[in-house]
C-alpha positions, 0 to 999 in steps of 0.5 A, spaced: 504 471 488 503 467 481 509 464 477 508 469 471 508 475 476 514 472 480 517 471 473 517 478 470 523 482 469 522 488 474 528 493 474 530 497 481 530 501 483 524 503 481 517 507 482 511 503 485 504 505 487 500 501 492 492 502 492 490 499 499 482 499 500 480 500 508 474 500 513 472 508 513 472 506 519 479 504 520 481 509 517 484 514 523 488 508 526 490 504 519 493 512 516 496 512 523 499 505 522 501 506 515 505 513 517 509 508 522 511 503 516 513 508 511 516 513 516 524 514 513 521 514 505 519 519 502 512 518 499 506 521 496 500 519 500 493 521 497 486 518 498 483 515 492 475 513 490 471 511 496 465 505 495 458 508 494 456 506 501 461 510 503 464 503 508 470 502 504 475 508 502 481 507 498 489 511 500 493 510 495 500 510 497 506 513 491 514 511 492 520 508 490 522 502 492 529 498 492 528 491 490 523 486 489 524 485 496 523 491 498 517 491 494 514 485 497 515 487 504 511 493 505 507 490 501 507 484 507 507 490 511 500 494 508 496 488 508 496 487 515 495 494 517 488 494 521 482 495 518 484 493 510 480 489 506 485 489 499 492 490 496 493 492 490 
């Protein structure tokens, strides 16, 4: 994480959004990994765009976090997730 963004002021709790870009076809296994990370919260979950060759899709991933490390975390957390190829 750069310094700017590690310096911003952020109040918690707040509402976050995480746009996670898959392999379609990782998709069966990632949604079932992310189901397993965000178990206990409450999220909204949708798909978002995919690419125009249709190998990469987007699942996007709406909730409220606690803390910058909350936040952080699950961010740590998606990204390890089979199948994804970026954060956002």
């Amino acid at each position: 994480m750069n310094k700017k963004m590690k310096d911003a002021e952020l109040k918690f709790p707040r509402d976050w959004e995480y746009r996670i870009i898959i392999a379609e076809a990782a998709r069966p296994i990632a949604e079932e990994q992310i189901a397993e990370i965000l178990m206990g919260r409450e999220v909204a979950v949708s798909t978002g765009e995919s690419s125009r060759s249709g190998a990469y899709g987007t699942i996007v991933v709406r909730l409220r976090v606690q803390s910058r490390s909350d936040m952080e975390g699950l961010g740590g957390k998606l990204s390890k997730v089979t199948g994804v190829k970026f954060l956002l």
